[in-house]
C-alpha positions in Angstrom: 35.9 -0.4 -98.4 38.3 -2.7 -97.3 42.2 -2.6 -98.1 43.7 -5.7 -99.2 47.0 -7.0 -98.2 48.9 -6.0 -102.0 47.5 -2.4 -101.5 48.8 -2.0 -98.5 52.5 -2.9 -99.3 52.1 -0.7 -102.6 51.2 2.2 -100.2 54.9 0.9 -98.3 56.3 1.0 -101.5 55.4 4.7 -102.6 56.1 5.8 -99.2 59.5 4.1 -98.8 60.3 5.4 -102.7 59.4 9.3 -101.4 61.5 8.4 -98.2 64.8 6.8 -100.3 66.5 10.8 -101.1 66.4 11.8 -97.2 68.4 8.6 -96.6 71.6 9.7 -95.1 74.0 8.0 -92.0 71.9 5.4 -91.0 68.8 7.6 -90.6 65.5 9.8 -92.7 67.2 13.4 -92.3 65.3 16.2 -93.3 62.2 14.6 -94.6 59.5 16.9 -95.0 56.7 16.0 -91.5 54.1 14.5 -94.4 56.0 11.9 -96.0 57.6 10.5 -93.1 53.7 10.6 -91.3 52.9 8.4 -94.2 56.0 6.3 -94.5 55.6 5.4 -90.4 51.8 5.3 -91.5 52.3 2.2 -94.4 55.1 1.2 -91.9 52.1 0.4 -89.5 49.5 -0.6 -91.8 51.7 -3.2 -93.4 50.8 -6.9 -93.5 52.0 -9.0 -90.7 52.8 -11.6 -93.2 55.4 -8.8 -94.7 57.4 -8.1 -91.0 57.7 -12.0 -90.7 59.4 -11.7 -94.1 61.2 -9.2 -93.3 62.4 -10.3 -89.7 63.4 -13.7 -91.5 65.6 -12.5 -94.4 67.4 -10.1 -91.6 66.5 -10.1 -88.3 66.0 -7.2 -86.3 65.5 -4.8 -89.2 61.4 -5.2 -88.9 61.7 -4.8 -85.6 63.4 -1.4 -85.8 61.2 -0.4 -88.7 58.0 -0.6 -86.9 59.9 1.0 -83.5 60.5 3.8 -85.6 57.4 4.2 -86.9 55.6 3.6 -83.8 58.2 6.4 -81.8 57.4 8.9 -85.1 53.7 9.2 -85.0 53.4 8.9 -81.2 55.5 11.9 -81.5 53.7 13.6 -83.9 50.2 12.6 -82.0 51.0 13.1 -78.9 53.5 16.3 -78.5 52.4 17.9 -75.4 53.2 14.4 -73.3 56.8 14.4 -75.2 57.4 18.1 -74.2 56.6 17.4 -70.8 58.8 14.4 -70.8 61.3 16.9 -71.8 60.8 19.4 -69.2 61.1 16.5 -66.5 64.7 15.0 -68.1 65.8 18.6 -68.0 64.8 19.0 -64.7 66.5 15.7 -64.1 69.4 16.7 -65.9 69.7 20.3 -64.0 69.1 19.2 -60.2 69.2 15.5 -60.2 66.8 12.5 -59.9 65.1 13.6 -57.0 64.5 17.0 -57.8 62.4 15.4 -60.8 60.4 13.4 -58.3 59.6 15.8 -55.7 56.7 17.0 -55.4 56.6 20.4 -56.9 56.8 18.3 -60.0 54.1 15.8 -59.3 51.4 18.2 -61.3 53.3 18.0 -64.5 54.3 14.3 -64.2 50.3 13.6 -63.4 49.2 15.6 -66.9 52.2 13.9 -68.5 50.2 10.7 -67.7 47.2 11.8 -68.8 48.4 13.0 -72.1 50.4 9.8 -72.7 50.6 7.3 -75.9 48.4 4.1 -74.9 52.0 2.0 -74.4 53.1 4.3 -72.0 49.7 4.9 -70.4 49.8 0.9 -69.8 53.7 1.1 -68.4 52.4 3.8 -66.0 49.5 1.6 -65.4 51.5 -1.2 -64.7 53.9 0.5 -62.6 51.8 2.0 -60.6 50.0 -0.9 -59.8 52.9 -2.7 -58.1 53.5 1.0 -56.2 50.0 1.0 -54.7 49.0 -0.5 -51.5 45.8 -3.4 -51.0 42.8 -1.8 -51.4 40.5 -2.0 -48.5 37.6 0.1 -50.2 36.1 1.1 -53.2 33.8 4.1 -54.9 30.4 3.8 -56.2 31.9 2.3 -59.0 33.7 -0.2 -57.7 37.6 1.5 -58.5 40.1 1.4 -55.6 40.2 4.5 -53.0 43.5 5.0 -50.8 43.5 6.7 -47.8 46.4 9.0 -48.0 48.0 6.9 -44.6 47.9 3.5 -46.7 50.1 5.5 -49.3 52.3 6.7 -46.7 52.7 3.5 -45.3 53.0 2.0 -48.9 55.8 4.4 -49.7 57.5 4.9 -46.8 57.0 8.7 -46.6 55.0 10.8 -43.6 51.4 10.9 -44.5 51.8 14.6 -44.1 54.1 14.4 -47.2 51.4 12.5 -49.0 49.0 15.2 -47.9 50.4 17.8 -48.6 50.9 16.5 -52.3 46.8 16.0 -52.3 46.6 19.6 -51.3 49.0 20.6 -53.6 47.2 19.1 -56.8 43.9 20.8 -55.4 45.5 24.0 -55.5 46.6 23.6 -58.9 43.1 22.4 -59.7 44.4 19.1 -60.5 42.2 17.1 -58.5 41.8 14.2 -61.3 41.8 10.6 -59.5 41.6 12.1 -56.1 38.3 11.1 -55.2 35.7 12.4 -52.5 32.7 11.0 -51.9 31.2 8.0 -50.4 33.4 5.0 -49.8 33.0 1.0 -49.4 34.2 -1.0 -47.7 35.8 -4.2 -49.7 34.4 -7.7 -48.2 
């Protein structure tokens, strides 16, 4: 069955009308989980057509709409990666910036990754990316393999530092993305 464009801003509607009493300071306070789920829900659903109305009678306000709605159900979809992002800011927050990044953290900051919203997935992704050095071979499957001394070299940290972090996450039995196994060389 397919959803046309009017039922989809009457399901905006009904949700923005259950919304309207929680409307206090600039912000939903106190709205019960399942209405504002189905509020950021419409929010989404909504016709592109109605955000470029929207954005044209005031600007920004779409915008901030949809950020909101986005930021609530990634929230709500995805709470392990947003209690982890907790733990690291308190971590942050309790022994600095570097004590966030060492390496004792790296296990939670990798499952952090793995449990991430597809936006931030793709910002790690990206980031990464620029962080990681040429790949001069490949698995069976054709993906990238690092030594840990291109990493080193790449990062400007003793390759024992970077080893020790690979025997770290195997002690942990976080081995994801390490890879063992035959390697190729890239021509």
């Amino acid at each position: 069955m397919t959803t046309t464009d009017s039922q989809r801003l009457a399901r905006l509607m009904a949700a923005h009308e259950a919304m309207v009493p929680y409307w206090k300071d600039g912000a939903f306070n106190d709205a019960p989980a399942a209405l504002a789920g189905e509020y950021a829900d419409a929010l989404l659903d909504a016709p592109v057509s109605y955000w470029q109305e929207v954005e044209r009678l005031d600007p920004g306000t779409g915008t901030a709409m949809l950020d909101w709605a986005q930021g609530y159900i990634e929230h709500r979809d995805y709470p392990e990666f947003f209690a982890m992002l907790a733990e690291i800011g308190r971590v942050r927050d309790d022994q600095g910036e570097e004590a966030a990044a060492a390496l004792e953290h790296a296990e939670l900051l990798m499952k952090m990754m793995h449990v991430a919203p597809p936006r931030y997935k793709a910002e790690g992704d990206a980031i990464l990316a620029e962080a990681l050095p040429t790949a001069t071979h490949v698995d069976d499957h054709g993906r990238p393999v690092y030594s840990a001394q291109q990493i080193a070299d790449t990062l400007g940290v003793p390759v024992e530092a970077i080893e020790a972090g690979i025997q770290h996450m195997e002690d942990v039995s976080f081995s994801e993305g390490l890879h063992i196994g035959p390697v190729h060389l890239i021509q």
